[in-house]
ZADO-1210 file (C-alpha; in nm, 4 decimals, padded with zeros to 6 digits):
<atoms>
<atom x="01.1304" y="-00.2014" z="-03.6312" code="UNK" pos="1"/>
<atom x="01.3708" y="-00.0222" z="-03.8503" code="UNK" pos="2"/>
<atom x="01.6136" y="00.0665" z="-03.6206" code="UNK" pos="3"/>
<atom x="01.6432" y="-00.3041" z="-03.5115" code="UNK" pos="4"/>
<atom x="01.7681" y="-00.3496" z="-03.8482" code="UNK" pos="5"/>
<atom x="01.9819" y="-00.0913" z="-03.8901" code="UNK" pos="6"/>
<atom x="02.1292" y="-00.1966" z="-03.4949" code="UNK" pos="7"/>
<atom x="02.1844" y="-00.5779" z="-03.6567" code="UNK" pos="8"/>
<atom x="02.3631" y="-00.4360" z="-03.9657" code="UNK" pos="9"/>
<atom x="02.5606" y="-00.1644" z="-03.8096" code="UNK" pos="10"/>
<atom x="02.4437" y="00.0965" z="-03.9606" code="UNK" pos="11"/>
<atom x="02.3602" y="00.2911" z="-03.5997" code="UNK" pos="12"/>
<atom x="02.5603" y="00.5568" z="-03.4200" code="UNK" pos="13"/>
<atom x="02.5850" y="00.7112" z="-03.0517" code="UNK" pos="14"/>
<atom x="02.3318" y="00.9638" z="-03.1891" code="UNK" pos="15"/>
<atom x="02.0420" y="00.6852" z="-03.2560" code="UNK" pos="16"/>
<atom x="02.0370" y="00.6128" z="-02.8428" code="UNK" pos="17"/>
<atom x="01.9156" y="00.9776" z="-02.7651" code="UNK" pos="18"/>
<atom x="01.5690" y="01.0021" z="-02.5882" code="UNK" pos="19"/>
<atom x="01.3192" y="01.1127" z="-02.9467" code="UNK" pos="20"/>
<atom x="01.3205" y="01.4952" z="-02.8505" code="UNK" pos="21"/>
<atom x="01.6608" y="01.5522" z="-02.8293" code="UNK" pos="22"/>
<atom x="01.8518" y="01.6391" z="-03.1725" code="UNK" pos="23"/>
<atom x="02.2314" y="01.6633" z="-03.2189" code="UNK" pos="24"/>
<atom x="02.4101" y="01.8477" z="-03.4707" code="UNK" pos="25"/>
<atom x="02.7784" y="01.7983" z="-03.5005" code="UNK" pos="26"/>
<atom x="03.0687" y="02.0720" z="-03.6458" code="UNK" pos="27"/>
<atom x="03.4153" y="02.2070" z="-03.5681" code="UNK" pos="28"/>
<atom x="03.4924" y="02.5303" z="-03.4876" code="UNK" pos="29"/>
<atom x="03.7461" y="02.7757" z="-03.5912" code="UNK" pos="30"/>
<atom x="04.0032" y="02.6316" z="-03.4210" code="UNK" pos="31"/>
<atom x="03.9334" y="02.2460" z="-03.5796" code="UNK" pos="32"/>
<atom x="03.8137" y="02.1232" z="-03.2255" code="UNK" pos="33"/>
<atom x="03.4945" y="01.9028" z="-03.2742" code="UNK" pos="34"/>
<atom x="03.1429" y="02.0688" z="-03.1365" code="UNK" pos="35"/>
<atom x="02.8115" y="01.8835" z="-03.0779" code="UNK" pos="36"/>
<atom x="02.5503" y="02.0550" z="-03.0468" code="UNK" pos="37"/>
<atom x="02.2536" y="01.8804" z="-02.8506" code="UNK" pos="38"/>
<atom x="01.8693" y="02.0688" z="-02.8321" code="UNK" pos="39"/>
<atom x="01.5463" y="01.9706" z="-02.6767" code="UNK" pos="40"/>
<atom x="01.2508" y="01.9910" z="-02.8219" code="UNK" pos="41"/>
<atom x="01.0061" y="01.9693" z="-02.5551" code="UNK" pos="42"/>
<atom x="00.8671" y="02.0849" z="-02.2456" code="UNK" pos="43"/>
<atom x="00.9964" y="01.8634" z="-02.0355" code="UNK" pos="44"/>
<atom x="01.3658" y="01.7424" z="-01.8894" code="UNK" pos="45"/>
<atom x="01.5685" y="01.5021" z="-02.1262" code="UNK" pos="46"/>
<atom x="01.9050" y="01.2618" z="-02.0249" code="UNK" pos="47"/>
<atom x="02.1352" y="01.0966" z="-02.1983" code="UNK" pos="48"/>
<atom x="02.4566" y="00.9761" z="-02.1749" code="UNK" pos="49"/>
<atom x="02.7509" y="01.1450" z="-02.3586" code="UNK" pos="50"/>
<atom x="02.9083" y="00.9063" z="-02.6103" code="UNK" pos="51"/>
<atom x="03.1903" y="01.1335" z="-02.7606" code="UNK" pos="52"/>
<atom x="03.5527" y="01.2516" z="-02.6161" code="UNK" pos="53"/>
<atom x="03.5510" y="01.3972" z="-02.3221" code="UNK" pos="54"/>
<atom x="03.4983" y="01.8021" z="-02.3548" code="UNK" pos="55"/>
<atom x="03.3465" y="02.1053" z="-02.1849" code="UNK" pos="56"/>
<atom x="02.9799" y="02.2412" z="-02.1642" code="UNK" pos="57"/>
<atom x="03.0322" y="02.6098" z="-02.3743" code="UNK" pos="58"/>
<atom x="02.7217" y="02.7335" z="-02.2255" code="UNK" pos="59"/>
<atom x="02.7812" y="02.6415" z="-01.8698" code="UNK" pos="60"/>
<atom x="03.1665" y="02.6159" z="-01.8597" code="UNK" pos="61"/>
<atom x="03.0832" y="02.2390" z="-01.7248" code="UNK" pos="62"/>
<atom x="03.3234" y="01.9616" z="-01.7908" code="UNK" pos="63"/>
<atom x="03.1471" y="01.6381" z="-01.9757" code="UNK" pos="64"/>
<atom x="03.3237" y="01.3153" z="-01.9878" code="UNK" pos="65"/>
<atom x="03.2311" y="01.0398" z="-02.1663" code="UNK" pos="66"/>
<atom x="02.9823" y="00.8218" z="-02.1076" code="UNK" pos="67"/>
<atom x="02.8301" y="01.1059" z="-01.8302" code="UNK" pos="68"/>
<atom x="02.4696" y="01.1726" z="-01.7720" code="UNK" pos="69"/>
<atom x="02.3670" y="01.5176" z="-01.9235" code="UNK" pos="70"/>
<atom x="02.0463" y="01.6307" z="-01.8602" code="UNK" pos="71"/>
<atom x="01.8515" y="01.9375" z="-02.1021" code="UNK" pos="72"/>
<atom x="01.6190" y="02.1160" z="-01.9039" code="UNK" pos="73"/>
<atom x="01.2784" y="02.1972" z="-02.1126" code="UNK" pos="74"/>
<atom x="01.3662" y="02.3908" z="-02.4402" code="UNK" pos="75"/>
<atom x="01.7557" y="02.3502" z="-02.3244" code="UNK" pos="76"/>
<atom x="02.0474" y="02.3009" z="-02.5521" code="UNK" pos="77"/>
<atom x="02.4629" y="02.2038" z="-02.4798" code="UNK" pos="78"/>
<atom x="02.7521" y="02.2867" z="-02.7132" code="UNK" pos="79"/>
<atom x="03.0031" y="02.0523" z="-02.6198" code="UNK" pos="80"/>
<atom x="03.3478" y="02.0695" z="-02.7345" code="UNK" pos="81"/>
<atom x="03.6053" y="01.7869" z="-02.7574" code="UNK" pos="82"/>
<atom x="03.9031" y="01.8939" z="-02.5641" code="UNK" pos="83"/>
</atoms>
């Protein structure tokens, strides 16, 4: 498999461990603080665990530390920003 590959040659990230229907976009925000924004794309619940600095939830106000389980309800998204 591909990814195999890539794993042996270190050419994978955090992002590469996510369950298939959950994307992540990263960014920074006015303020230079790193964002990630995670979305579902299905109809169903997806986990993960976090793999970046510890932050906050900007949708639910919820702190995320790393290496946490977060869990996207169907058709959910996170914006998490580094503290």
């Amino acid at each position: 498999m591909l990814l195999d590959v890539l794993k042996q040659a270190g050419l994978t990230g955090p992002d590469q461990n996510l369950p298939a229907l959950v994307r992540v976009k990263h960014g920074s925000n006015r303020s230079g603080k790193v964002l990630h924004y995670y979305l579902n794309y299905s109809n169903g619940a997806q986990s993960f665990a976090y793999a970046y600095r510890p932050g906050v939830d900007l949708l639910s106000q919820a702190p995320v530390a790393q290496g946490q389980q977060v869990t996207l309800k169907s058709w959910d998204a996170a914006i998490v920003e580094e503290k």
